[in-house]
N, C-alpha and C positions, 0 to 999 in steps of 0.2 A: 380709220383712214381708208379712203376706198375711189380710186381712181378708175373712172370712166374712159373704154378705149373703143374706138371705130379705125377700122382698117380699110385702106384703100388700093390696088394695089395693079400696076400693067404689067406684070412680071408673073412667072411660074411660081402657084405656090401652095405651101402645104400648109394653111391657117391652122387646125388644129396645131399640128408642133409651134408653127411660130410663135401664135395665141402664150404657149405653155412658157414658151422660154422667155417669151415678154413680159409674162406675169411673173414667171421664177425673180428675174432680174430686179424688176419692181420690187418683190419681195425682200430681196437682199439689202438696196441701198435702201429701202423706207427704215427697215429695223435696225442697219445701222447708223442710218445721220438721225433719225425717231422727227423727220421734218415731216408735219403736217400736211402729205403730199391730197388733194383735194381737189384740183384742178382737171378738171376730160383730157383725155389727151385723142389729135386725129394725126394716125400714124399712116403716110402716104410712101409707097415704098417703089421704085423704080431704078431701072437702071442709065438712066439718061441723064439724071441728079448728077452736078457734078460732083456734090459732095452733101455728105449728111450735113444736117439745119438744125437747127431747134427754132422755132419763135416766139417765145412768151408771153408776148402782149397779144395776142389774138385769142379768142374765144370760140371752138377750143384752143388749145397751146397745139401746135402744128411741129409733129417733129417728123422730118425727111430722112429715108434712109436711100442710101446711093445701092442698091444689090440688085442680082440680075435673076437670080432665084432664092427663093424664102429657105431651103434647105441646106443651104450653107451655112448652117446654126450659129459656127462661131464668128463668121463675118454677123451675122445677126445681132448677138449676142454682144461683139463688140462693140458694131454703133451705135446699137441701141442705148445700150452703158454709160458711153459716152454722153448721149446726146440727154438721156432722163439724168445726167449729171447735173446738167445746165439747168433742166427744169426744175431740180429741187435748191438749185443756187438761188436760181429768178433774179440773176444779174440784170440791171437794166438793158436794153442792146443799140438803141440808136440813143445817144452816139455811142461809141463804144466809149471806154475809160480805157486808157494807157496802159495800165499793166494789167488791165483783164486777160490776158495772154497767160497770165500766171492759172486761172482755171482753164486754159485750155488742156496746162500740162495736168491737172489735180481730174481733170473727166478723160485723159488717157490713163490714169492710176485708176480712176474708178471702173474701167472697160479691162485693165489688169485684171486689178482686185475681181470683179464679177467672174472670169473666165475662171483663172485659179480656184473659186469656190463652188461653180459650177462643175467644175474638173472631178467634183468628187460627189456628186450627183448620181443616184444608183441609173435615170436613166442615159446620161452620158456616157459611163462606165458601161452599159450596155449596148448604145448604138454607136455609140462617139467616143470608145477609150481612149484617154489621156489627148484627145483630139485641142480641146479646152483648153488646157496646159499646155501645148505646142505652140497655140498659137500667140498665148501672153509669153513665151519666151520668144520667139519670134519678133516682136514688137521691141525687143530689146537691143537690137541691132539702130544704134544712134545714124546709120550712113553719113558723119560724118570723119573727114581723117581727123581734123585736131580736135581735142578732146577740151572744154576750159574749164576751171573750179567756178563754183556758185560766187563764190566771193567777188569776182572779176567782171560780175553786172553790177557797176558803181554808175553813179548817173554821167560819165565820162562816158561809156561803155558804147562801142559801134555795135555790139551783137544786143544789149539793152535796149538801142535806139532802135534796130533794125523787128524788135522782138514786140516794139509798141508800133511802130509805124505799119505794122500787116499782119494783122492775125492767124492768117489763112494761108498765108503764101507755103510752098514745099520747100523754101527754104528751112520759115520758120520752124514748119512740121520738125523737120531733124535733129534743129535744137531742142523742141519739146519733150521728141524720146531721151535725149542725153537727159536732158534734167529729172527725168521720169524714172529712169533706171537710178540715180543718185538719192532719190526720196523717197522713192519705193521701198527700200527696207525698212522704213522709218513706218513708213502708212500700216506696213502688215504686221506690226510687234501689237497692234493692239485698235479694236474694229471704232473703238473710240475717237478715232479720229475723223473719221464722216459724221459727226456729230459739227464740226467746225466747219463745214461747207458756205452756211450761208451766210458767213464771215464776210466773205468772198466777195459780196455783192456789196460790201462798202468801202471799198476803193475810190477814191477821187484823185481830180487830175490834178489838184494842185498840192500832192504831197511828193516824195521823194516814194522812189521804189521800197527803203528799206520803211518808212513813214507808212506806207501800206501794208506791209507787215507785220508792223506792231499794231495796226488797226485791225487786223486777222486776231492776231493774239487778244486783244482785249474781247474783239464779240465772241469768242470761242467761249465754249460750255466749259467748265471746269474737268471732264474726264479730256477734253479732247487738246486743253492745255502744253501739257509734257509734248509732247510729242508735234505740236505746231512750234515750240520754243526750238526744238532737236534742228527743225525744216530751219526756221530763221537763221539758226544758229550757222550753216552752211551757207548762207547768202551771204555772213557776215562776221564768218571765223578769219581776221587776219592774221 
């Protein structure tokens, strides 16, 4: 597997590290979802973006990062995580699908999952201790006051409606870390489950929320099984 990268960039910056940590990152989600990643990537990086992109149907695949210098590694590191999340789903993107929102929250676990493993990296541990680690417990903070169980997104659901009707919005965002801090224990018991990622991309809009889940569970690899049944099971423990 071997992905092609071009860097473009109006911002202060230090290519060689960013280069290093972008490949690191690469490195960690190819070996654990083992997804055929193959596709160039042109990574454009600014601080004027309102917000990191991915686009997948362009050749190259165009992923945006929103940063104002390349040396804030673990903002780096973060959206980048995120965003080669999306490129190894290869969700459709126009139109969106309704509960595509659900990998928004599974490519903030992946921008976790990266940091934490990063975290122990001899040369983060040397420039950057435990910097890595701060920043995916930081992400942990839901901002919002009331807290709901997974169960409670039933197709009735004002926060379900609200969660398909804008992907993007900083509402949404909030509720994505609540759910993210909720499955998160669940993702790190075992790296097996980025293996089920590209599950992700067969959602359609004319099933039922939980109906798109058991569609996760069916494309899923067999290692990455248990542990996508554990996630379901929270959506749909009454």
């Amino acid at each position: 597997m071997h992905v092609s990268l071009k860097i473009e960039s109006d911002v202060k910056s230090d290519n060689s590290y960013f280069t290093r940590w972008i490949n690191k990152t690469i490195s960690l989600l190819n070996n654990a979802s083992l997804v055929q990643a193959n596709r160039d990537i042109l990574i454009l990086i600014s601080g004027n973006f309102g917000v990191p992109e991915t686009f997948n149907v362009t050749s190259p695949v165009i992923i945006k990062l929103s940063i104002k210098n390349t040396i804030y590694w673990a903002q780096v590191v973060f959206q980048f995580a995120h965003e080669y999340c999306h490129y190894l789903i290869n969700s459709p993107s126009n139109p969106q699908v309704n509960d595509e929102w659900l990998e928004e929250v599974i490519c903030e676990c992946a921008s976790r999952y990266v940091l934490l493993n990063l975290n122990n990296d001899v040369e983060a541990q040397e420039y950057f201790k435990e910097s890595f680690k701060k920043y995916a417990i930081n992400r942990e903070d839901p901002l919002i006051e009331e807290k709901f169980a997974l169960n409670s997104l039933n197709e009735n659901s004002v926060i379900l409606a609200e969660l398909r009707n804008n992907h993007s919005s900083r509402n949404s965002r909030k509720y994505f870390n609540h759910i993210a801090n909720l499955i998160m224990p669940i993702i790190l018991t075992d790296d097996s489950f980025w293996q089920s990622i590209p599950g992700l991309a067969y959602f359609k809009n004319d099933n039922t929320f939980m109906e798109n889940l058991n569609e996760w569970y069916k494309e899923s690899p067999e290692p990455a099984k248990p542990q996508v049944a554990k996630i379901i099971k929270l959506f749909n423990d009454n």
